[in-house]
N, C-alpha and C positions, 0 to 999 in steps of 0.2 A: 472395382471388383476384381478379384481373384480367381480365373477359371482354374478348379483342379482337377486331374487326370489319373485316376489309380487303377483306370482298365485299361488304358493304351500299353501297347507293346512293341517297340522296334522290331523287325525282324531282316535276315540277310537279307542282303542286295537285292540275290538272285530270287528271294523268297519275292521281296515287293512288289520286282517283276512278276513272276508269278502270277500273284494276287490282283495286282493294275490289268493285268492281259485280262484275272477271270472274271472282271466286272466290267471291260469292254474298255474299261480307261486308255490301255494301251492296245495297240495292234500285237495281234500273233507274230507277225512279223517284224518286231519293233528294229532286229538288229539290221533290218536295210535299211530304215530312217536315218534320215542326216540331222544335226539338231537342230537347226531352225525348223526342219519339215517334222520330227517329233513336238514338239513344242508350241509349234501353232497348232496342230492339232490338240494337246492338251489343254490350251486354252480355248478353244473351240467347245471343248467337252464340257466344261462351266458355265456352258448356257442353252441347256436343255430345254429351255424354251423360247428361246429365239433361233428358229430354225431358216429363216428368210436370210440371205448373204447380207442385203442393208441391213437387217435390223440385230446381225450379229457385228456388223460391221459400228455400228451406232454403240452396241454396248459396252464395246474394246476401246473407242475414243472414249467414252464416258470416266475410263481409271484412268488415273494417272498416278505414272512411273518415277518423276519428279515434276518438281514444280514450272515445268518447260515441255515434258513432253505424255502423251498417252499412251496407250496401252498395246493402241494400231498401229500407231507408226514407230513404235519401240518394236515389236514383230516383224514388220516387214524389213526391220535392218537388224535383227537380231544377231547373223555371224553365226560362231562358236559354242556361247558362253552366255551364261544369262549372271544380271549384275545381284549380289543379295539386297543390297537394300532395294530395285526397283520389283524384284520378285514377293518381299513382303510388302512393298507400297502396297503394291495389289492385291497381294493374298487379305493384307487388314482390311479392305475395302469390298472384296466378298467374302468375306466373313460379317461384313453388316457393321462397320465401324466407319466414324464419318472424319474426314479431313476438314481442315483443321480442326475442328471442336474437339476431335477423340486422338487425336495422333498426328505427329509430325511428320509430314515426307522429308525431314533431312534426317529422323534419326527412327526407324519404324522400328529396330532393335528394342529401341530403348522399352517403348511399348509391347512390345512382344515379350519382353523380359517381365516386365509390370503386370500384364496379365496373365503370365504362366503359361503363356502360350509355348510349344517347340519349336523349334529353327535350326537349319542348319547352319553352322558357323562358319561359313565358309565366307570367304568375298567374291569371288566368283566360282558361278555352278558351269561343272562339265554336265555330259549323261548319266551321270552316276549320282553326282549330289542332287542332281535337277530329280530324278526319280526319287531321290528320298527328301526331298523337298515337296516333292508334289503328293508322296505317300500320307506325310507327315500333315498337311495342308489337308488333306482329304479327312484325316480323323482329328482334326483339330477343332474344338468347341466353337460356335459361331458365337458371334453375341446374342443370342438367344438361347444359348447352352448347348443347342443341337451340334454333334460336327458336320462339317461341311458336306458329306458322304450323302449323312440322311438328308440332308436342306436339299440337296441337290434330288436324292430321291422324291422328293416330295414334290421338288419343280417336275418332276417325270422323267428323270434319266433314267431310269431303268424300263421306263415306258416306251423310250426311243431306241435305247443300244440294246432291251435285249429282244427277241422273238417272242410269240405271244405264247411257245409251248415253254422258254425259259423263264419268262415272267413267273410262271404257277408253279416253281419249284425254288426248295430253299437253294438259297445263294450265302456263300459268309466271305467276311470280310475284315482281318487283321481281329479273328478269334467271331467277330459277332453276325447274327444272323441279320442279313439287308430285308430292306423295303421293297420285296418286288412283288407282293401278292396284290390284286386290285383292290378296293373297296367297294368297288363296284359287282364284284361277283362273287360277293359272300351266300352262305347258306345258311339259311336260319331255319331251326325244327325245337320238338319239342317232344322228348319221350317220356316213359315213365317207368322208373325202376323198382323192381320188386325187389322186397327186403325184406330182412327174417324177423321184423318186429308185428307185433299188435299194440300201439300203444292207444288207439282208442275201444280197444275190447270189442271188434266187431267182429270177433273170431274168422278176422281174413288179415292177410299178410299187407304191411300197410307198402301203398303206392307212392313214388318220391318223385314230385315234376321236376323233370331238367331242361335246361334252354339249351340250345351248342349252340353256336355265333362262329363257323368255320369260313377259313378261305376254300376257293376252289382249286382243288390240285391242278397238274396238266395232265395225270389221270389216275386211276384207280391202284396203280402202282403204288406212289407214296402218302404215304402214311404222314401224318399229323400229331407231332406230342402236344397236348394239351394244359392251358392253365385253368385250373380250376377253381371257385371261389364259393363256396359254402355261406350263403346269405340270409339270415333269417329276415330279414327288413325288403327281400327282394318282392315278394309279393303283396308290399302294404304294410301300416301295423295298425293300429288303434288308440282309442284314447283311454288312461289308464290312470284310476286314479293313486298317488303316494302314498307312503303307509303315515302315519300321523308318525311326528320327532318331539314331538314337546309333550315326553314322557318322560317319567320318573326312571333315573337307573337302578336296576333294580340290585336287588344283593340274591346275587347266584348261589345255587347248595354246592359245598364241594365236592370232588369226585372229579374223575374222567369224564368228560361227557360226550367222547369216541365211543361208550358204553349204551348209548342213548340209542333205543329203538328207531331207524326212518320206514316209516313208512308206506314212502312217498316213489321211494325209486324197485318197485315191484311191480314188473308188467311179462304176460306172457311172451315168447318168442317161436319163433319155427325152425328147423333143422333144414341149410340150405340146400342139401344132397337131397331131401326131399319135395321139391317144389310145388306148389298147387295143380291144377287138373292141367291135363296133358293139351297142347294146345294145337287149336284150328289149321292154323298158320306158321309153324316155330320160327321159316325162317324170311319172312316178308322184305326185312331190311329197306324199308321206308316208313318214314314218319310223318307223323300232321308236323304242319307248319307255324311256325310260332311268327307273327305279329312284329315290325321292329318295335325295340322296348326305346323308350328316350331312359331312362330311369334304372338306376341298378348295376350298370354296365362297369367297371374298375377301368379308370384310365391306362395303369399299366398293362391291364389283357388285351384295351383298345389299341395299346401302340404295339404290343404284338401279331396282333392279325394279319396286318400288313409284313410281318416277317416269317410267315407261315404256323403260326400259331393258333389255335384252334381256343376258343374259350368257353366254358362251359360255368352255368351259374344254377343253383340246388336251394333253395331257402330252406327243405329241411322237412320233418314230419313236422305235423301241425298246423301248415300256411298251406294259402289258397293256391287248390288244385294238387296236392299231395292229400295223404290221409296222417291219421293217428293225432295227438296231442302235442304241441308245446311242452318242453319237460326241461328248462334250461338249466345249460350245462351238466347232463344226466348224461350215464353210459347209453343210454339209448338214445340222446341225440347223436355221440359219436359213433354211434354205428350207422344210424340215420346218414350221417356225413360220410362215411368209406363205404358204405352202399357205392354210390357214385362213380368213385374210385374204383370199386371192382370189375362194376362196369365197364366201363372205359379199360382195361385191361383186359377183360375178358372174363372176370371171372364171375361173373353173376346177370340175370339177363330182365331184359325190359322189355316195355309193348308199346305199339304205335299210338294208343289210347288207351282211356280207363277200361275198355270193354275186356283187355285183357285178353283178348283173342291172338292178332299179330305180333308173336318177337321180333325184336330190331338188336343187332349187333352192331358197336360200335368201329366197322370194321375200316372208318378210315381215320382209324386213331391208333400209334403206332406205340400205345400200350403204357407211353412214358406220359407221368403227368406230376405237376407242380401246383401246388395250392397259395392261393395269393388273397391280400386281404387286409380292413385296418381294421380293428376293433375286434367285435362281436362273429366279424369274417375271418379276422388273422388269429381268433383266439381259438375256434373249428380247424385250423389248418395245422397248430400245434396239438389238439385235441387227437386230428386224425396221426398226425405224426408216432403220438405216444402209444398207437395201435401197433405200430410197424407192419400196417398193413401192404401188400405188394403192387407196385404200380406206381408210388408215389417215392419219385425221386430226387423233390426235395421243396423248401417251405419257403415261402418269402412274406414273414406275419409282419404286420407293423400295428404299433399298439394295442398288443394282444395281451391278453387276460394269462397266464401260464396255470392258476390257484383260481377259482370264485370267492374261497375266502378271501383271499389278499385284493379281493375286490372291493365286496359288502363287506369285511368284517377286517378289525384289525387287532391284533396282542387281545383280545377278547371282550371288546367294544364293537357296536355296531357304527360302523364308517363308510359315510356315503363316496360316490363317484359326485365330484365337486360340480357344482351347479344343477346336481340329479340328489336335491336331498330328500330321502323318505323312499328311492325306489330299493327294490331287493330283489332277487331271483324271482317272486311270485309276479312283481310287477311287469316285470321284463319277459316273463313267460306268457305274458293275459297281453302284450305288447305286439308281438310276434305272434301272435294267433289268430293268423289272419283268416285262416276258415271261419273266425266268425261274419265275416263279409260277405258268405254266401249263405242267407239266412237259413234256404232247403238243408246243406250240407250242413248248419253248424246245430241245427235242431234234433239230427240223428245223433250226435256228442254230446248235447249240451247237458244234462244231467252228470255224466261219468264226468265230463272236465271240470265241471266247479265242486265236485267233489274232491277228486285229486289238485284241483289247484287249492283249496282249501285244506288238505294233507302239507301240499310243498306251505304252505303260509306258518302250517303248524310247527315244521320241521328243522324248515332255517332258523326258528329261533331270535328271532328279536328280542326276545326278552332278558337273553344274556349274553347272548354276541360271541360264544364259545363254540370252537371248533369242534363238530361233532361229524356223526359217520354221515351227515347229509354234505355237509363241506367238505371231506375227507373223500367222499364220493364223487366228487366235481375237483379233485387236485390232479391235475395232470401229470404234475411231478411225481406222483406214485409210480406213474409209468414208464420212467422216462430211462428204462432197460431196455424197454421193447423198441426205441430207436433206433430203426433205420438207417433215416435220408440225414443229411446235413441241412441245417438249416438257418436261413438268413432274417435275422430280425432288426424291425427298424423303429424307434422308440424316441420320445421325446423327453430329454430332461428337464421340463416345465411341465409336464402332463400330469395333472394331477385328475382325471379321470380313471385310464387306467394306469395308477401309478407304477413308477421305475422300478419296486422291487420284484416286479409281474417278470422281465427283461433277466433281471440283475440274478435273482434265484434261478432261473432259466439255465439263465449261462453257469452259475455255478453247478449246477444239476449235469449238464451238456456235460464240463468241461472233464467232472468226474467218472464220465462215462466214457470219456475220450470220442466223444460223438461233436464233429467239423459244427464251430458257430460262430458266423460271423454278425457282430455288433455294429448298425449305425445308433449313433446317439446325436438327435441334432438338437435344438435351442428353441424348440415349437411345444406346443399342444398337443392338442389329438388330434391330428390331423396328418395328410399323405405332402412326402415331398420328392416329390418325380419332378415337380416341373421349377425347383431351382437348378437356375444358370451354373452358379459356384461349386457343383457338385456334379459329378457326369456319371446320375446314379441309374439311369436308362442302360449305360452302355455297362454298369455295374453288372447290372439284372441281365443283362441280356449277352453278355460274355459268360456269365453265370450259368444261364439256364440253355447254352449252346453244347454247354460242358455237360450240363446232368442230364437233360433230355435228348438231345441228337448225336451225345459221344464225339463231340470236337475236341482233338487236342489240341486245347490253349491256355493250359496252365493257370488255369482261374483259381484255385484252390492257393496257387502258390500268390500269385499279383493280387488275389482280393482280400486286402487288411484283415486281421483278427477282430481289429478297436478301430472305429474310424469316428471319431467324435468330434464335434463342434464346438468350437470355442464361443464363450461367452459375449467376448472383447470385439469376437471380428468375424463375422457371420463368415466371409471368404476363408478362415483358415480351421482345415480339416486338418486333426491331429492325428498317426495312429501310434502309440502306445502298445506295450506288449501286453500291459494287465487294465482293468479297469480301476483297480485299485492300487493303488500306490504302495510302496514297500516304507516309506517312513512313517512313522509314528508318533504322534504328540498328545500330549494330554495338559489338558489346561484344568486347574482348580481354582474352581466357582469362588474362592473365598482370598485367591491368592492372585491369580492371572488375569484379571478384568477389571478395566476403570472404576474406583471406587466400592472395590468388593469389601473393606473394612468395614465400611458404612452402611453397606447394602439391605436393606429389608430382605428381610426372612421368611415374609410366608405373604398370600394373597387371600383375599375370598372369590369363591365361586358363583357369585350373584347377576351374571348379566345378561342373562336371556331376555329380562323384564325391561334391562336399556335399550338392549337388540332391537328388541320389538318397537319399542316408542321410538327410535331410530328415524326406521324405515328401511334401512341400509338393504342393499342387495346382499347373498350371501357373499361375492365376490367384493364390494364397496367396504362390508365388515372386516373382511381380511386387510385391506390397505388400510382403513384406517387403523385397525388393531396394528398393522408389523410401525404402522407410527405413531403411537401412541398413543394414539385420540384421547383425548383424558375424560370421554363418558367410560371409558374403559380400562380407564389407567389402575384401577385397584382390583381389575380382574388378573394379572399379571405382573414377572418379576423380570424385569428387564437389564440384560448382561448387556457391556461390549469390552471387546478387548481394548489395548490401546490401540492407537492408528500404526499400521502396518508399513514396515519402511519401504517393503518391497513385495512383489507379487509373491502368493501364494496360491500352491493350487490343492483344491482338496476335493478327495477322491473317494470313492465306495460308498460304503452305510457309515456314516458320524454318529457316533453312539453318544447318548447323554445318560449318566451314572446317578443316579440320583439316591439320597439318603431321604427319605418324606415321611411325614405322618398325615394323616387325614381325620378332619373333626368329628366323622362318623364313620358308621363298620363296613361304607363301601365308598366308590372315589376313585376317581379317572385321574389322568396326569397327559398332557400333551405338549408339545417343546416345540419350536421351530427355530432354527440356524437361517441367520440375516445378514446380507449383506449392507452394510449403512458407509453412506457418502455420496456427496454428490455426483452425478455422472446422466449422459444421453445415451441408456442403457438401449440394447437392442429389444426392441418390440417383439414381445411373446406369439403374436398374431402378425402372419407374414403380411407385407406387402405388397399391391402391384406393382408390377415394373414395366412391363408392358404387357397390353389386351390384345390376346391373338397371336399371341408373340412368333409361332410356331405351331407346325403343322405336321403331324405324326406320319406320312405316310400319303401319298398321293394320291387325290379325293380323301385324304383322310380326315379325324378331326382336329381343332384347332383348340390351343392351349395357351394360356395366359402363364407368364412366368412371374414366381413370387421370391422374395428375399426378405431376412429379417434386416430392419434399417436400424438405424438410431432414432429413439425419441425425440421428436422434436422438441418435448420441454424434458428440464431436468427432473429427475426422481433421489430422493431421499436414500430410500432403501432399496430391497430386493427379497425375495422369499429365497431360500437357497433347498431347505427342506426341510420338513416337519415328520411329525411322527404322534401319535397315539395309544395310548396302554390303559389298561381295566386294574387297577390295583390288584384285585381277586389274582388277577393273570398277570402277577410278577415275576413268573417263571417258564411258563407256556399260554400259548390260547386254549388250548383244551382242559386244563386243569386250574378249577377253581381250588381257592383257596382263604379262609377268612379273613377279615382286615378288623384290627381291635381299635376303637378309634383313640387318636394320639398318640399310636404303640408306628414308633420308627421301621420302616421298612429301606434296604437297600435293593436297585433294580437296574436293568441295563435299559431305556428306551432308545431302541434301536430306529433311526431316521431313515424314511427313504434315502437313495442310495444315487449319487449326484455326481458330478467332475466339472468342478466351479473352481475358475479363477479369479479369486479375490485379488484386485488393482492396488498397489500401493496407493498407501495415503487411504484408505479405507478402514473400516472396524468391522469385528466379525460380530455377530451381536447373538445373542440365544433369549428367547422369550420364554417362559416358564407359565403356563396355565392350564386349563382345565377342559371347560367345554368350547369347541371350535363350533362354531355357528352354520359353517359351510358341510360339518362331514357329520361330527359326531349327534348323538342325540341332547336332544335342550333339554337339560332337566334346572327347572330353578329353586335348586338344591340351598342355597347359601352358605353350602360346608368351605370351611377352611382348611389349605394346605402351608402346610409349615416345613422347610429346608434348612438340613444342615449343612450350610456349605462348606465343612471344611473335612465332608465326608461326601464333595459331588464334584462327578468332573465330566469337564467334552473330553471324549477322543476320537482322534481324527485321525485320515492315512492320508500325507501328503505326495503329491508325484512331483515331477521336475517339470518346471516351466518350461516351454521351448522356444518361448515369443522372444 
């Protein structure tokens, strides 16, 4: 493995000094120190938990210097000068790497070079290199990804060197904020914030539970910037049943259907200048006590706590212990969500309980706050972002929604979130509605909610899958003037839940608006990845959020990539790139550029729901067998490859396929996927353990298992690279239908999700031509026939430059 480093920063001499003296590492007084007498002290300082003279005496024999001598008795004859190779012997060996199996003590360079680790090049260290040796060592990844700084907080050095009124204040350290807050003396409460909605009609201003999960300062003085995280699944969800997919696709009327009455997103509100009745208490500034939660919690807000970080978690109107309805992805959840936000800034106010009597100010919150979150959390965070509401200084979304069309709906088909087939905004709304758990509470709504959830069922429109003012009304990208904060998103290029063009349009949106976006793209799912080793995206975030929330200058904007993206080939190598999209261009035709395209069949039927079925296949089982041809399914499909490729390519952005088609009847879907084919021990979509418990966030803190994508252990054929989906009607947009005469040639662009895939020499690029996808689109078992002119259909592609 590959540790990489894109938050570390050298800084002057005199600076390290500095910085070593203010986390206790070095003495105030370093320049009376002689170097042996500095130097056993900073080894000394590396074992913050062995505080007994024998049993620190026992840990110093335990390394070794070479293969003759240890660690103890290289110190007490130490001289002048320390030698470089015996300085990394040791440095490799706390940092958690094992001799011999992991590293040589004749050559620990070599190793250090291998893993990306820093060193000083010297051969021997005076005071000077020795200090930037030991700076360097200090923020240096351990083999559990953490650097040595936090492992060593977590053994309790900041428990020992610093005082217990230093302890409860932040501390930073070569730009990022340390570990020095207890876990042991967190505050847990639980208020409830008024908002200017009614969304369950009880002609009263609906109530929003919020959790805070704060450290305890060393006093009333400082103040606490907050990460926030908007959770609708925080208080529960329910069991919900899918909308039926094995229906007919229907043949839409043409027209606009941004023209189409919603019904659904119409609720009173109240003017915040004018608040409800005058209160008891206004300024109590104590709240009930909230319960620890095991459940809910965001690993990354956990690993801030411990660095003075305050976390706060909101499920939202609608869930248990707030008021109003479920209304997903509606302007009134995003207000529901910057409620919170105002609060915690200051500008809107809360009560100790539902009685509504006692206000609580969030007065030890120093007004700065950052929304953090994957999915349905990270999609709230960019939701709130496009508010450019005050207080919120900046976003950290990972597999975030940007559009709710570009969720449920695609080019104007309904397209499910992969292995969630049949759900839709109604379902995911009846999901999240967790006041129905409290049966007294949910009997006062229950009539008004399943009428309006019966409106949203109306609204979204399944029956034609066209963007309309209900979808239009859930784009965030409408908004996306109103930004603010700079915002960091983290996305996977295998995620077909919420797929990459949710990111990709994002950034594009961003970029035009000249609004700061930084892109990870890594080689996963939907899922969070903090706790890869290969990647030091902890120290990312947290260099990050030292800069927008506490005003440190340390030049995060400048050292944090625009592009930081994951290679396919080697989970260790993070690219960055200036664009996502590559500047060259190639266009391959279907009838001229692909293995046997002379010979090629020309058209497929659409009949294999009925094989689907007798199958058994999972939706995910159908996909593999279909990108290999399974030949229950071979005549649903028109199968490209190019020739085998002499040398790597890499391909970048949206791969658009150009298609010239007729359909056997007056409506007809079209769907394409770009394939990787050849043999290879592709890296696994679903990370790995590496090891259990690997690491420890924060002293008492909790403990994290570190994952990595490995290589398959059997070989695989193909690869999915990325697909795409279109409504013939919607050969031109999703909102505008338009008629289809059956047999009557249409030309179209089907624009693919939007990828940065390195294709291996000695591979073929391959393109699948078919209809209905099993896993997204709706099963209609139609038996229409599609017929292709390929010598009026091409890929085009944006290639970028290899760096491997």
């Amino acid at each position: 493995m590959k540790y990489n480093q894109f938050a570390y920063s050298l800084p002057t001499p005199q600076q390290q000094i500095l910085e070593l003296q203010r986390i206790k590492m070095y003495p105030v007084d370093v320049a009376q120190y002689s170097f042996d007498k500095l130097t056993r002290r900073i080894f000394r300082q590396f074992f913050p938990d062995y505080r007994s003279q024998a049993a620190l005496e026992t840990q110093l024999r335990n390394l070794l210097v070479d293969e003759q001598q240890n660690l103890f008795t290289y110190l007490a004859n130490i001289g002048d000068r320390f030698e470089q190779h015996a300085f990394y012997n040791v440095a490799l060996q706390l940092l958690g790497f094992y001799t011999p199996s992991e590293f040589s003590l004749d050559d620990p360079i070599a190793t250090m070079k291998q893993l990306g680790l820093p060193f000083v090049d010297k051969l021997y260290f005076n005071t000077e290199s020795l200090t930037s040796a030991v700076y360097q060592l200090l923020n240096t990844p351990s083999k559990n990804g953490l650097t040595f700084i936090d492992n060593l907080a977590a053994r309790g050095y900041y428990t020992i060197n610093l005082s217990a009124n230093e302890q409860q204040r932040p501390l930073f350290f070569n730009g990022k904020a340390q570990a020095t807050f207890s876990a042991d003396q967190l505050i847990r409460e639980v208020v409830y914030v008024e908002s200017d909605l009614d969304t369950d009609h009880d002609g009263q201003r609906d109530l929003l539970e919020a959790t805070i999960i704060r450290p305890k300062p060393a006093n009333d003085f400082i103040k606490l910037p907050a990460l926030y995280t908007a959770n609708p699944y925080f208080k529960g969800t329910t069991d919900t049943p899918m909308n039926e997919v094995n229906v007919k696709l229907a043949v839409k009327p043409t027209g606009d259907a941004r023209e189409n009455q919603d019904n659904f997103d119409d609720f009173p509100t109240f003017d915040t200048t004018n608040p409800s009745a005058a209160l008891t208490n206004p300024f109590a500034n104590h709240s009930s006590v909230a319960e620890p939660s095991l459940i809910g919690t965001v690993t990354l807000n956990d690993y801030f706590l411990h660095r003075g970080f305050a976390s706060v978690y909101a499920a939202g109107i609608g869930t248990r212990g707030s008021d109003g309805i479920r209304t997903c992805g509606s302007p009134e959840e995003t207000a529901s969500t910057i409620a919170i936000i105002e609060w915690l800034h200051g500008d809107r106010r809360a009560f100790t309980d539902r009685s509504r009597l006692d206000e609580i100010a969030a007065i030890w919150c120093s007004g700065h706050v950052a929304m953090t979150g994957k999915s349905y959390l990270g999609t709230l965070a960019i939701a709130a972002a496009t508010t450019g509401v005050t207080g919120l200084d900046t976003v950290i979304s990972e597999a975030a929604i940007s559009s709710w069309y570009d969720y449920y709906r695609e080019h104007g088909l309904v397209v499910a979130p992969q292995t969630f087939q049949g759900e839709d905004a109604d379902v995911l709304t009846n999901e999240c509605f967790s006041r129905q758990k409290d049966a007294g509470d949910y009997a006062k709504v229950k009539l008004f909610y399943q009428e309006k959830l019966a409106q949203m069922k109306h609204d979204q429109d399944r029956e034609t899958g066209s963007y309309n003012h209900f979808w239009d009304e859930r784009n965030y990208r409408n908004n996306i003037d109103l930004v603010k904060c700079p915002i960091v998103s983290v996305h996977g290029l295998n995620d077909w839940n919420v797929k990459p063009k949710n990111v990709y349009k994002l950034n594009e949106a961003l970029k035009a608006q000249g609004i700061a976006h930084k892109v990870i793209l890594h080689q996963g799912q939907h899922i969070y990845i903090n706790n890869f080793p290969s990647l030091d995206f902890y120290d990312l975030i947290n260099m990050w959020l030292a800069n927008k929330l506490c005003g440190l200058e340390n030049h995060a904007d400048a050292i944090f990539p625009d592009y930081l993206i994951q290679s396919n080939l080697d989970e260790s190598d993070w690219q960055t790139p200036t664009n996502w999209t590559g500047t060259k261009q190639k266009e391959l035709s279907f009838a001229k550029d692909f293995d046997n395209s002379a010979n090629h069949k020309t058209e497929f039927i659409d009949d294999g729901v009925k094989a689907f079925h007798e199958s058994g296949l999972s939706d995910l089982a159908w996909e593999e067998a279909f990108i290999n041809q399974d030949e229950r399914f071979a005549k649903n499909q028109l199968v490209f490859k190019t020739p085998t490729a002499n040398e790597e390519r890499l391909i970048t952005g949206r791969p658009v396929v150009q298609l010239t088609v007729k359909s056997s009847a007056n409506r007809g879907l079209i769907s394409a996927m770009l394939v990787d084919y050849g043999e290879a021990h592709r890296l696994t979509v679903r990370p790995q353990n590496l090891e259990l418990q690997a690491r420890q966030l924060g002293y008492h803190g909790p403990l994290e298992t570190t994952m990595a994508f490995k290589p398959d252990t059997k070989m695989t054929s193909a690869k999915l690279i990325a697909k795409g989906h279109l409504n013939l009607q919607n050969r031109n947009n999703a909102y505008e239908g338009q008629p289809v005469e059956p047999n009557q040639e249409y030309t179209l662009d089907l624009n693919l999700q939007p990828t940065y895939y390195h294709l291996p020499a000695g591979h073929q690029l391959g393109v699948i031509l078919y209809a209905t996808d099993m896993g997204m689109t709706i099963r209609d078992q139609n038996e229409l026939t599609y017929s292709f002119d390929l010598e009026n259909s091409l890929l085009k592609l944006n290639l970028g430059k290899t760096e491997r």
